[in-house]
C-alpha positions in Angstrom: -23.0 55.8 38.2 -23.4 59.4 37.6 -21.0 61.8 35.6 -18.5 62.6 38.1 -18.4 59.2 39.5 -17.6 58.0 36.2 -14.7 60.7 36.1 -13.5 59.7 39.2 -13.5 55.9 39.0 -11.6 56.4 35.7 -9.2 58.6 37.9 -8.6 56.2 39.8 -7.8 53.4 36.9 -5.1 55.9 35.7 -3.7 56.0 39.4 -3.5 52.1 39.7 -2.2 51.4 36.2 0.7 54.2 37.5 1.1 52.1 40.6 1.0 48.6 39.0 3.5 49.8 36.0 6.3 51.2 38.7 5.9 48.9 41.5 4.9 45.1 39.2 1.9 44.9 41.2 -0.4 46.7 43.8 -3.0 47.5 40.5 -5.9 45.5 42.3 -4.9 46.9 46.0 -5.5 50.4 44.7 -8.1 50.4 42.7 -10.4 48.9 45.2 -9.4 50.7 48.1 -9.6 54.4 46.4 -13.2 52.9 44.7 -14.3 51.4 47.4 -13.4 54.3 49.9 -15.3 56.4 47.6 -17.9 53.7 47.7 -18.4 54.1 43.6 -19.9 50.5 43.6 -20.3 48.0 45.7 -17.4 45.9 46.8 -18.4 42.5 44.9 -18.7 44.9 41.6 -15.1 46.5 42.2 -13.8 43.0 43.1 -15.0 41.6 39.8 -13.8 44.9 37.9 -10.1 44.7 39.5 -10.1 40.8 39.0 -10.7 41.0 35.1 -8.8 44.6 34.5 -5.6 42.7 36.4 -5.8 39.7 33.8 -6.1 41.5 30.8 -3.0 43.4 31.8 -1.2 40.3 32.8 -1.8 38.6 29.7 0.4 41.1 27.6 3.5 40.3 29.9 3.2 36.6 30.1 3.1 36.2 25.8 6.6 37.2 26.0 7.9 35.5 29.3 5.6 32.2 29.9 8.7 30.3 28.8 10.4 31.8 32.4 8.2 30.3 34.3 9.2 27.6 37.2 6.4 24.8 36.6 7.2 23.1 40.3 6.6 26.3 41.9 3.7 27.2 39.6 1.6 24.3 40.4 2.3 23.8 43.9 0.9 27.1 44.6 -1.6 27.4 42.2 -2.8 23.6 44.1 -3.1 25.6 47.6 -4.8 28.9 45.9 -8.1 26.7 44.4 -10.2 26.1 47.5 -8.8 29.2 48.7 -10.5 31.2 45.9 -13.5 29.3 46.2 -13.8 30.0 49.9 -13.5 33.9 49.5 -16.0 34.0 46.6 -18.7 32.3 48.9 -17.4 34.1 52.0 -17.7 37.4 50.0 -21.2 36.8 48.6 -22.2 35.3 52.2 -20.9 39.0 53.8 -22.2 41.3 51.4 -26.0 39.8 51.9 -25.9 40.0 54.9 -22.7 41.9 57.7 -22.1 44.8 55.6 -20.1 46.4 58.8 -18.1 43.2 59.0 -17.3 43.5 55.0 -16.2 47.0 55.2 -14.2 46.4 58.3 -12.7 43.2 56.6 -11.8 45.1 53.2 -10.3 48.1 55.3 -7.9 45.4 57.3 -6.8 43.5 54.6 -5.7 46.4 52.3 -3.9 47.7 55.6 -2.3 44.2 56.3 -1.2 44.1 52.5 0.6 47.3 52.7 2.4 46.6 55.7 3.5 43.5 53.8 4.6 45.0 51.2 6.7 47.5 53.4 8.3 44.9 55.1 9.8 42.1 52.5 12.0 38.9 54.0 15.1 38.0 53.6 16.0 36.0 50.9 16.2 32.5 52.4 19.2 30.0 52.0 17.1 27.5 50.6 14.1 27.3 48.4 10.8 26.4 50.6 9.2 23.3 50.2 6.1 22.4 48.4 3.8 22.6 51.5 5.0 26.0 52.2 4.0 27.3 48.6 0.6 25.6 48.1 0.3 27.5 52.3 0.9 30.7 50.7 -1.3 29.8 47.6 -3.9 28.6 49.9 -3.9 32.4 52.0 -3.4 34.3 48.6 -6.6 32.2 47.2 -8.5 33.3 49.9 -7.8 36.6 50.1 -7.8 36.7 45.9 -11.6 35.5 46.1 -12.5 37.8 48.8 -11.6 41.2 47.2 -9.5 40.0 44.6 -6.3 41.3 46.4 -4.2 37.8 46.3 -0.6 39.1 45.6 0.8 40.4 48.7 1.3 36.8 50.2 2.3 35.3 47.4 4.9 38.0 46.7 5.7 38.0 50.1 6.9 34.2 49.8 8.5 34.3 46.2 10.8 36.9 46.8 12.2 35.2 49.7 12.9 32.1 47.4 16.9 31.8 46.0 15.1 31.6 42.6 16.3 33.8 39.4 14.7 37.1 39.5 13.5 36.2 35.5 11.9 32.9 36.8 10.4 34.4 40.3 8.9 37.7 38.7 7.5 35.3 35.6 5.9 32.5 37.9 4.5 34.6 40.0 2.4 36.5 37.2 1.4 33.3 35.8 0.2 31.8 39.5 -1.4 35.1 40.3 -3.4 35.5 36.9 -4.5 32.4 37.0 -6.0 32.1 40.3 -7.8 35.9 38.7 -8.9 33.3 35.8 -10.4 30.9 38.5 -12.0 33.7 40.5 -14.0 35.0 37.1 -15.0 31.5 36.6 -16.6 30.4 40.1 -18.2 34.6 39.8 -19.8 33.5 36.8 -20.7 29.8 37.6 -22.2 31.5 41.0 -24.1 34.2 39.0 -22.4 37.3 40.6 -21.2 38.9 37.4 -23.6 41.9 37.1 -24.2 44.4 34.3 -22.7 47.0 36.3 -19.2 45.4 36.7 -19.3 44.7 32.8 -19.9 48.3 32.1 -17.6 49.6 34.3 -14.7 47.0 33.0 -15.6 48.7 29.5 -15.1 52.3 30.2 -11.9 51.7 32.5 -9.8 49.4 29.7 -9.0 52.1 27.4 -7.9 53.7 30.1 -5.6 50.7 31.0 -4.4 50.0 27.8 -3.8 53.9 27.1 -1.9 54.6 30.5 0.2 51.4 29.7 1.5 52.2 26.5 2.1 55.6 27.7 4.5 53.8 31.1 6.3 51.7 28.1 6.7 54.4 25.5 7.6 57.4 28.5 9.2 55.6 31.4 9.3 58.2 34.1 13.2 58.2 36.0 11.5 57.5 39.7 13.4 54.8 42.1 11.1 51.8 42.3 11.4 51.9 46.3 10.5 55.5 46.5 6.7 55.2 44.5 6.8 52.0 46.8 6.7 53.7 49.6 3.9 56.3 48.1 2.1 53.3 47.4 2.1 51.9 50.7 0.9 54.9 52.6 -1.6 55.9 50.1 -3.1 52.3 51.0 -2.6 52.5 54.6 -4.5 55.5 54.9 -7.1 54.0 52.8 -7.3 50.6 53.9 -8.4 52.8 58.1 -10.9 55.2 56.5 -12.6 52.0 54.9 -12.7 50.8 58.0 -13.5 53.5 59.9 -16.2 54.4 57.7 -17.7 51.2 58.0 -17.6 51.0 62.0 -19.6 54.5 61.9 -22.0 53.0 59.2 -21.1 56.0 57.0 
């Protein structure tokens, strides 16, 4: 990476940190679609990068609420998210040898499909799903988690329509979501797709984590959650068609 690519990649660290510190999540969703619209590395290296920035982050939150979390709920979706993850990291490794059209066109979708997720939450529901629905929803978020590293958006989806304590949803769903990030770093590094790139890049972007962080805690800025929401979700949008775009024109 040259200079200014450097510059702009930790840019764009600072920008998801922001997001992910005003919205609870969206860090990974950002970060790869400005990176990888920018096409600053290629999309297995941001994956990897987004994957272990997003766990070291979590980590700090779940020391103080781990003892919040619902272990039924937990496990039953953390079951469905295991050969989920393990599909998308063969899937991704399978697409980036060899349809790199398809994985553009694929990344571009899926950040656009997450956003319009996120734009559009469920009602709450009268009763809390059943197991098969969460390990369903574990099972989608796996596979889109070990594709691009970009497993929330179902997941949240699901949880927030649950009647479950906003302590005990918020806390549960860190822990499932970090930990199928944990099993994503593991099959990457039991397949060998950990490169010295990704590891370099993970080096120079977590000061910039950590600084922008304590920075959201010690300064928290007055904006309305739904508002930078809303930036969020368009700033994605756009993002997740030029991908796309970009990739159909082999640009």
């Amino acid at each position: 990476m040259s200079g200014a690519q450097v510059a702009l990649f930790i840019a764009f660290v600072v920008v998801a940190t922001l997001a992910q510190g005003l919205t609870g999540f969206a860090f990974v969703l950002v970060l790869l679609g400005l990176a990888g619209l920018f096409q600053l590395a290629p999309v297995t290296d941001l994956a990897n990068v987004a994957t272990t920035l997003a766990v070291l982050g979590a980590a700090a939150m779940l020391r103080t609420s781990l003892r919040h979390v619902d272990r039924t709920a937990y496990l039953e979706a953390v079951a469905g998210s295991a050969p989920g993850v393990l599909a998308g990291v063969m899937l991704l490794k399978w697409l980036s040898a060899n349809v790199m059209t398809v994985l553009g066109v694929t990344l571009g979708v899926t950040i656009f499909a997450c956003a319009i997720t996120m734009l559009r939450p469920g009602n709450v529901l009268p009763v809390r799903s059943s197991g098969i629905w969460f390990g369903g929803f574990g099972l989608l978020s796996g596979l889109l988690g070990g594709l691009f590293s970009a497993g929330g958006p179902p997941l949240v989806y699901h949880f927030y329509r649950q009647p479950m304590a906003m302590e005990a949803l918020r806390a549960t769903l860190v822990a499932a979501l970090t930990t199928m990030s944990v099993m994503r770093i593991v099959v990457v590094l039991a397949t060998g797709q950990f490169s010295l790139l990704a590891l370099k890049m993970i080096l120079l972007a977590a000061p910039a984590v950590l600084g922008t962080s304590w920075l959201l805690r010690r300064y928290p800025p007055r904006w309305r959650r739904e508002t930078v929401l809303r930036i969020v979700c368009v700033l994605l949008l756009a993002t997740g068609v030029s991908i796309a775009a970009s990739a159909l024109l082999g640009r």
